[in-house]
C-alpha positions as CSV (number, residue, x, y, z in Angstrom):
1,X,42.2,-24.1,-72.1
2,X,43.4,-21.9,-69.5
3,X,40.3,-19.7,-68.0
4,X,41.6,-15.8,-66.9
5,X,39.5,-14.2,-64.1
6,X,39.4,-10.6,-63.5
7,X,39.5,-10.4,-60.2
8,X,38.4,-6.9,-59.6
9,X,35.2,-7.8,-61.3
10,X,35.0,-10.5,-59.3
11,X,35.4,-8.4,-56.1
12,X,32.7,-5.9,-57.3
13,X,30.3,-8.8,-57.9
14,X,30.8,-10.1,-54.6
15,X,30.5,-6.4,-53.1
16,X,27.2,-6.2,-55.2
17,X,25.8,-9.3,-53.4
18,X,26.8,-8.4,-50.0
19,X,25.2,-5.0,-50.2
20,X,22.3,-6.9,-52.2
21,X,21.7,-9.2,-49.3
22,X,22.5,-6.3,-46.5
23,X,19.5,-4.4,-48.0
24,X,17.5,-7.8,-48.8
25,X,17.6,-8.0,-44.5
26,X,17.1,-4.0,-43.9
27,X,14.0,-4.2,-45.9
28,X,12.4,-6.7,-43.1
29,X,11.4,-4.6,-40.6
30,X,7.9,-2.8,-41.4
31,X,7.6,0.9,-41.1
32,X,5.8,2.5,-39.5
33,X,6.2,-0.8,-37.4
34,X,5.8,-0.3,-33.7
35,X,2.7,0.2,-31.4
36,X,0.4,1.5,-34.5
37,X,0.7,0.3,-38.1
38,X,-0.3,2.9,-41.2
39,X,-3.5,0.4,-42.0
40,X,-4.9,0.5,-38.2
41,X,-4.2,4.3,-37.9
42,X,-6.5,5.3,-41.1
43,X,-9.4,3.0,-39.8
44,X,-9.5,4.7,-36.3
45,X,-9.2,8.0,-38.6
46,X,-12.3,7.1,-40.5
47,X,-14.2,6.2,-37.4
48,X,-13.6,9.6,-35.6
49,X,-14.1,11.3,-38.8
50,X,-18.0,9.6,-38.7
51,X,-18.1,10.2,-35.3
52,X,-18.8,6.4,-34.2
53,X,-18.1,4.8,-30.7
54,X,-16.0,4.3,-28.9
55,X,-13.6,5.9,-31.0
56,X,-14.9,9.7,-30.9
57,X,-15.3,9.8,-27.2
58,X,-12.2,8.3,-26.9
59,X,-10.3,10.6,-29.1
60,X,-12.2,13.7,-27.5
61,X,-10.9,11.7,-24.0
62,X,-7.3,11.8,-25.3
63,X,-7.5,15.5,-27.0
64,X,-8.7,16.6,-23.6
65,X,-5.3,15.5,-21.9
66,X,-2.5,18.2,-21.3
67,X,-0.3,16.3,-23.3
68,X,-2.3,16.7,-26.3
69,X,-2.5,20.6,-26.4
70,X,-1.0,22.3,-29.4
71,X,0.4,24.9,-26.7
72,X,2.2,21.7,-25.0
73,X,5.8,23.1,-24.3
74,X,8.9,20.9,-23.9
75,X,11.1,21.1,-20.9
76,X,14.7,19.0,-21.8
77,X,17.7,18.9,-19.5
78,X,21.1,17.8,-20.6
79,X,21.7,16.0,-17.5
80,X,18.8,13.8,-16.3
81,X,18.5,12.0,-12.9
82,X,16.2,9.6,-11.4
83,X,17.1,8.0,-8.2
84,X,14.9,4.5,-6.4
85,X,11.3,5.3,-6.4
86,X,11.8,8.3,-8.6
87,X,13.9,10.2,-5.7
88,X,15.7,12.5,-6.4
89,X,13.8,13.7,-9.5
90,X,16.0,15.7,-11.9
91,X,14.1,16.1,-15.3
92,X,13.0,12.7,-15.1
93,X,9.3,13.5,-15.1
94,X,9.7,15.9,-17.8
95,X,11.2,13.6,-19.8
96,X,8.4,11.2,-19.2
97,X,5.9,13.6,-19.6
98,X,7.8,14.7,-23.2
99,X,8.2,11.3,-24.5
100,X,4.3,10.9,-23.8
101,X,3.6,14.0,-25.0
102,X,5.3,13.2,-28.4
103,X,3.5,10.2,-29.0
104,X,-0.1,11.9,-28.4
105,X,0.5,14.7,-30.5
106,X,2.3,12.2,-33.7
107,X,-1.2,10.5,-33.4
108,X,-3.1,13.3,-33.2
109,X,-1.2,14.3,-36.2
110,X,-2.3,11.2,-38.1
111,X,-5.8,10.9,-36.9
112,X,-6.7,14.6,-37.9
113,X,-4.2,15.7,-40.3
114,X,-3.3,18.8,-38.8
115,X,0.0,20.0,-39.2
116,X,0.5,21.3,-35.7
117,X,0.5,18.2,-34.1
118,X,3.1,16.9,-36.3
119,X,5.2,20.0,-35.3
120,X,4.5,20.0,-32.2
121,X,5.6,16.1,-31.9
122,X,8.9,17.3,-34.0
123,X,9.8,20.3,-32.0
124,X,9.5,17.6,-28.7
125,X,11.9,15.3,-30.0
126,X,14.1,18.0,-31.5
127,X,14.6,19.5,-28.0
128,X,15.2,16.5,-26.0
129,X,17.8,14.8,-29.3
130,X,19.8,18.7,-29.2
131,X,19.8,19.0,-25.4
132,X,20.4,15.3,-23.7
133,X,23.5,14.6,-22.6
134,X,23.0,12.2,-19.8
135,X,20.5,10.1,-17.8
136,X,21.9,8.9,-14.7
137,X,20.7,7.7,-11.2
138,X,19.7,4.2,-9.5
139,X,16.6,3.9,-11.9
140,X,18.0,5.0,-15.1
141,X,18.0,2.1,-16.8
142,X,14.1,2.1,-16.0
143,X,13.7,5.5,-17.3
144,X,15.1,4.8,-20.4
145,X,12.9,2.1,-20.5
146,X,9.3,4.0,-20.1
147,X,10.3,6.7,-22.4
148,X,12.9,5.4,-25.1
149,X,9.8,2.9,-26.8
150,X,7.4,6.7,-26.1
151,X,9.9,8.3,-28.5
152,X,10.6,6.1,-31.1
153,X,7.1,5.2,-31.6
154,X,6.2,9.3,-32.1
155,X,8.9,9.5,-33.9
156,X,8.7,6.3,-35.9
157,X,4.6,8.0,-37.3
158,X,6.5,11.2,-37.9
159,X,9.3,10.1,-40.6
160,X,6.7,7.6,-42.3
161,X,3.6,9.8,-42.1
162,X,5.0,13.2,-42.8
163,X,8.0,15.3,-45.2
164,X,7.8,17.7,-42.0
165,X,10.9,16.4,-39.7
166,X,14.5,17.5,-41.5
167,X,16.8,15.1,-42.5
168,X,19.7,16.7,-39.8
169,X,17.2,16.6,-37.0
170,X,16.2,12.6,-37.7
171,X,20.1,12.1,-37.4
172,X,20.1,13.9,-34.2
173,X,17.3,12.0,-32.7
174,X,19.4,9.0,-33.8
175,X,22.5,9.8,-32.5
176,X,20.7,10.3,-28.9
177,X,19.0,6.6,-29.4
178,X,22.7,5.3,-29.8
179,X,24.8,7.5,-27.5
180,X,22.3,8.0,-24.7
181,X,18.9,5.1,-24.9
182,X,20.8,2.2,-26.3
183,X,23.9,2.1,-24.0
184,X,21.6,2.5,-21.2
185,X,19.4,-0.1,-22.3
186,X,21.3,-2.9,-24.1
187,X,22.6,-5.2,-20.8
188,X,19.3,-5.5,-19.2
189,X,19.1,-5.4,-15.5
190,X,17.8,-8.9,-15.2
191,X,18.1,-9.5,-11.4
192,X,15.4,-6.1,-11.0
193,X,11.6,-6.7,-10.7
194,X,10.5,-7.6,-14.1
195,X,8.4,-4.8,-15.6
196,X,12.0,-3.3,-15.4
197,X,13.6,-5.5,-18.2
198,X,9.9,-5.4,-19.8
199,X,10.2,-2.1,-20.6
200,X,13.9,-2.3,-21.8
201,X,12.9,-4.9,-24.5
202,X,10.3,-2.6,-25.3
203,X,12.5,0.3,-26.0
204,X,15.6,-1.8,-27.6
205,X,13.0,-3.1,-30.0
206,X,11.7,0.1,-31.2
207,X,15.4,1.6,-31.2
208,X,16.2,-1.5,-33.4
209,X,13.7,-0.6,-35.7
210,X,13.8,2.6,-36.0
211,X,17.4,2.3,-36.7
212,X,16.6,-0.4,-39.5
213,X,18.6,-2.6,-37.2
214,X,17.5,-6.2,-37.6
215,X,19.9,-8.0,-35.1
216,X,19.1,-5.2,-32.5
217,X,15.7,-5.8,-32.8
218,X,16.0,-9.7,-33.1
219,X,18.4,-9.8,-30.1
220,X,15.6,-8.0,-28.0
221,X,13.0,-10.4,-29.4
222,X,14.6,-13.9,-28.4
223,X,15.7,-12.0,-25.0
224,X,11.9,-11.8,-24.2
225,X,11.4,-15.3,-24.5
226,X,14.8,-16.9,-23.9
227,X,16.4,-14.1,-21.4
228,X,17.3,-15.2,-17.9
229,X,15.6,-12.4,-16.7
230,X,13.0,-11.4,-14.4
231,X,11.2,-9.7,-17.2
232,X,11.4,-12.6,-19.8
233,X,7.8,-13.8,-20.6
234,X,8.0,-17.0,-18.8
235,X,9.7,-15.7,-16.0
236,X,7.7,-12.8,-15.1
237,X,4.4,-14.9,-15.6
238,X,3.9,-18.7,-14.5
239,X,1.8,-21.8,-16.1
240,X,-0.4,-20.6,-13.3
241,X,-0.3,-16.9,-14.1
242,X,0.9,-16.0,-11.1
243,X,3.4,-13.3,-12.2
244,X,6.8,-12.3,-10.3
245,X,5.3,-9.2,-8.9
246,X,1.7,-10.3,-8.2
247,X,2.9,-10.6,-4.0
248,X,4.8,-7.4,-4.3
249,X,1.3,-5.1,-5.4
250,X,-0.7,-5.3,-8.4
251,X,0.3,-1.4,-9.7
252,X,3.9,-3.4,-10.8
253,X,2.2,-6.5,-11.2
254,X,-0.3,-4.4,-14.1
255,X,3.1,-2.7,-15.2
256,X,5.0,-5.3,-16.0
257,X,2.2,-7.2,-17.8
258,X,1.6,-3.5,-19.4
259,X,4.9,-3.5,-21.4
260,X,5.0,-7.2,-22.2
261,X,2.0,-6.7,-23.4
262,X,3.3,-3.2,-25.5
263,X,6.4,-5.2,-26.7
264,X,4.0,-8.1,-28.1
265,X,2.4,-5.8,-30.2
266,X,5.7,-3.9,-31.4
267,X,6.9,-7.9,-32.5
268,X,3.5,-8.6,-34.4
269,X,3.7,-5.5,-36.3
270,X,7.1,-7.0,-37.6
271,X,6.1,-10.3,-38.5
272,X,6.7,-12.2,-34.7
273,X,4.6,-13.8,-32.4
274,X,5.2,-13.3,-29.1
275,X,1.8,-13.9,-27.5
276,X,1.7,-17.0,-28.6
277,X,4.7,-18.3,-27.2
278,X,4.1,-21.0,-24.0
279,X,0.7,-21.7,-24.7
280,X,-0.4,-17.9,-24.6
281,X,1.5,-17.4,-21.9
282,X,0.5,-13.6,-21.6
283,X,-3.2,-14.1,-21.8
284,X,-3.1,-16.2,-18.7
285,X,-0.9,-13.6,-16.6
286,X,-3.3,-11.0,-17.5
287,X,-6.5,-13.5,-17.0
288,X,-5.1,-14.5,-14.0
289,X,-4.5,-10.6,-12.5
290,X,-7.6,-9.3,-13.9
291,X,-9.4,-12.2,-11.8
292,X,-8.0,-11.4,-8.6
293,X,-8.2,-7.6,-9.2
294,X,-11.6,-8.0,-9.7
295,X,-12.1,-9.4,-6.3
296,X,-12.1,-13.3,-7.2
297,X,-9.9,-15.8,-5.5
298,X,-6.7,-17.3,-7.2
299,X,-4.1,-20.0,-6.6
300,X,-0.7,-18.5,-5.0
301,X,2.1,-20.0,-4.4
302,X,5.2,-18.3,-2.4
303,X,8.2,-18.5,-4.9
304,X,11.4,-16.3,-5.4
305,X,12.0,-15.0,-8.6
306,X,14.5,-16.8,-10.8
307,X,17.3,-15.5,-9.1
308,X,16.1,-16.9,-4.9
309,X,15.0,-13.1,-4.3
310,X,11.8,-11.6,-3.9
311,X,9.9,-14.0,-2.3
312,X,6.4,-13.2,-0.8
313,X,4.5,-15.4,1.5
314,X,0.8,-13.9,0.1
315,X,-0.7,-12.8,-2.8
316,X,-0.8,-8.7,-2.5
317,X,-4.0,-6.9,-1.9
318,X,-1.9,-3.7,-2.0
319,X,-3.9,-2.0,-5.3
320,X,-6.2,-3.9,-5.5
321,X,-8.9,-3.2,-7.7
322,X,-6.6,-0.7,-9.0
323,X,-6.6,-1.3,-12.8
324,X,-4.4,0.4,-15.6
325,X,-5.3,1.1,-19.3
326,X,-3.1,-2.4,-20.3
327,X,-5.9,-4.3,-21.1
328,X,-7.5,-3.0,-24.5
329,X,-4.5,-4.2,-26.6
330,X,-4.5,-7.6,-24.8
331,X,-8.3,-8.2,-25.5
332,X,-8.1,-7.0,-29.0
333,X,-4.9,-9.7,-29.9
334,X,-6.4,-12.9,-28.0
335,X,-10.2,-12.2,-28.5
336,X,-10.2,-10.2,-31.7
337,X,-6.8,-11.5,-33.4
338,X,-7.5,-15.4,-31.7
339,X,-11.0,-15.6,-31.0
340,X,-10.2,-16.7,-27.2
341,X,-12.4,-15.6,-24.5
342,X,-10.8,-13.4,-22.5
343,X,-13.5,-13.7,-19.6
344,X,-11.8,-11.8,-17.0
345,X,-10.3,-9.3,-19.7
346,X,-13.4,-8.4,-20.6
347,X,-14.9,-7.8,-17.4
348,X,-12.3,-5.5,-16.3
349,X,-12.9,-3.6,-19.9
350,X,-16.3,-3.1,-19.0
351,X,-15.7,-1.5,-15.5
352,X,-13.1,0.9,-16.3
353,X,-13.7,1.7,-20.3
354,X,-12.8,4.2,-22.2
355,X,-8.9,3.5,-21.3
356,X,-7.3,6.8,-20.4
357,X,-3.8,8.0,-19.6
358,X,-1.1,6.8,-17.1
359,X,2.1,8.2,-17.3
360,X,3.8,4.7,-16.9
361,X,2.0,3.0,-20.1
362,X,1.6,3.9,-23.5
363,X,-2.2,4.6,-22.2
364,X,-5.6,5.4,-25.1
365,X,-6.0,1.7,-25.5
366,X,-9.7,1.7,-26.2
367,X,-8.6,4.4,-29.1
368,X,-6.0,2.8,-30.5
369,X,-6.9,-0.9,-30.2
370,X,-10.7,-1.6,-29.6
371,X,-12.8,-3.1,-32.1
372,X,-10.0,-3.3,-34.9
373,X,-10.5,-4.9,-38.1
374,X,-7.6,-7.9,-38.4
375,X,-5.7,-6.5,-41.0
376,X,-4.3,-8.4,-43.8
377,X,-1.3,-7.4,-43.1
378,X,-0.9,-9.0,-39.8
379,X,-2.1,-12.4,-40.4
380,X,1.2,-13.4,-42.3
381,X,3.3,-14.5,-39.4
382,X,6.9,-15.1,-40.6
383,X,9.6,-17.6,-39.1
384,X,11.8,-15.5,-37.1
385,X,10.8,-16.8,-33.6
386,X,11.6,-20.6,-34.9
């Protein structure tokens, strides 16, 4: 018996599947899935609302920063330059201070429900998405870097928290992540200091998922752990946890471990484990700088970074003592998350609590990660990372 196929259904089937699967793979990323999730957001907003520490102090400590006022006003350039060391400056603070500025006021948004904030956050990203053409100089790639993962994250709480933000202006914003962030972005400078590529994996995951782009976000994932790159988790940070930078000074020493730290977070919001990866390899680097930084002795040993360069004979006391608001979200993740210890962690929370603002970092952490609950949904790990 001779069996006819009609191949034109057949080619629709197959179309129907591939789409079917295409979808099946969007559908993995979480939203809103970066620094904050939905669940976390309304807990902190029930806490302020009751007016319980630390979380109203440390809301009334964020609402008190310039970047928080309704009367906030944007300053884009098309052409942005930032040279070494942030010389020449050409609209690159602005945009820093705008990308920060559009985070704050998207949570602000979400932890009072007022609908300036959430306009304010909008008209932000609208004027930088409309006006950027370029950013160019010998740190550009850094720049991108510390604001790109600012920006997606506000703008990631504005299109799942609010109908406020049109359609044609999300397009724009996403046409600026793929023209302008991502090319800038996507090749890494490996051979920099580490807290350079730190921050690029940062910002190339949040563009991934923003963009509902799973193998963006994946690639940036398995670049933090497998990447031969300063800025890769067990490059930048030893068994030891000595990290690369801790004989240049511990400011880029606390910033790199800042935005591995940042990019951690963004991973275990979408399923992915990062922390855990060589033997908690991130809780030691910050154990480890959080020790020394509080004035204890640690082992050094003079090593160049994995490509023979940077190599210092001491341990730097240059910022010393000097800490950044990096070390809430760690805590919370290893000693809330975990249950470990944290020792020295802790001790620097208790000297420098609540955690305030720094232009460099995504800053609030006592706010936005002290004392959380361990949310349901963030104790089903799944098996991308294997």
């Amino acid at each position: 018996m001779e069996i006819e196929i009609d191949m034109k259904r057949v080619t629709a089937i197959l179309f129907i599947l591939v789409l079917s699967f295409s979808i099946v793979g969007q559908a993995q990323l979480v939203h809103p899935g970066m620094l904050n999730s939905k669940a976390e957001l309304n807990f902190i907003k029930k806490k302020i609302k009751t007016g319980e520490e630390p979380w109203a102090s440390s809301f009334k400590l964020l609402q008190s920063d310039d970047h928080a006022k309704p009367e906030y006003i944007p300053k884009p350039i098309a052409d942005v330059i930032r040279g070494s060391y942030n010389n020449p400056n050409i609209g690159a603070g602005d945009l820093g201070n705008d990308s920060q500025a559009a985070y704050i006021q998207s949570l602000e948004w979400v932890l009072t429900g007022k609908k300036q904030y959430a306009e304010k956050a909008i008209e932000i990203l609208n004027a930088w998405s409309y006006k950027l053409k370029s950013i160019s100089g010998s740190d550009m790639q850094l720049l991108a870097g510390i604001t790109g993962y600012k920006f997606c994250n506000a703008a990631e709480i504005i299109r799942h928290t609010s109908k406020l933000w049109d359609k044609k202006d999300q397009l724009q914003f996403e046409q600026m992540l793929k023209t302008i962030y991502y090319p800038l972005v996507k090749n890494y400078k490996p051979q920099a200091n580490g807290n350079w590529d730190a921050s690029m994996i940062a910002t190339t995951m949040c563009i991934g998922i923003f963009l509902d782009d799973l193998a963006m976000y994946k690639g940036a994932v398995d670049y933090a752990q497998n990447g031969h790159s300063n800025g890769a988790i067990p490059n930048y940070i030893r068994e030891s946890g000595q990290c690369q930078e801790s004989g240049r000074d511990q400011q880029h020493t606390q910033l790199g471990l800042g935005y591995l730290a940042d990019l951690c977070e963004i991973a275990w919001k979408q399923g992915d484990d990062l922390y855990g990866i060589f033997d908690n390899r991130l809780a030691v680097g910050f154990e480890y700088t959080a020790r020394y930084n509080l004035g204890e002795e640690v082992e050094y040993q003079p090593v160049p970074d994995l490509f023979g360069k940077n190599l210092y004979p001491v341990i730097s006391e240059k910022g010393r003592g000097n800490f950044r608001p990096v070390y809430e979200i760690i805590y919370h993740h290893y000693h809330d998350r975990m249950g470990l210890e944290m020792k020295y962690t802790k001790l620097v929370l208790n000297k420098i609590r609540p955690e305030g603002f720094h232009w460099d970092h995504s800053s609030f952490g006592t706010l936005l990660h002290s004392q959380l609950p361990v949310f349901q949904e963030n104790r089903k790990r799944n098996n991308r990372l294997k």
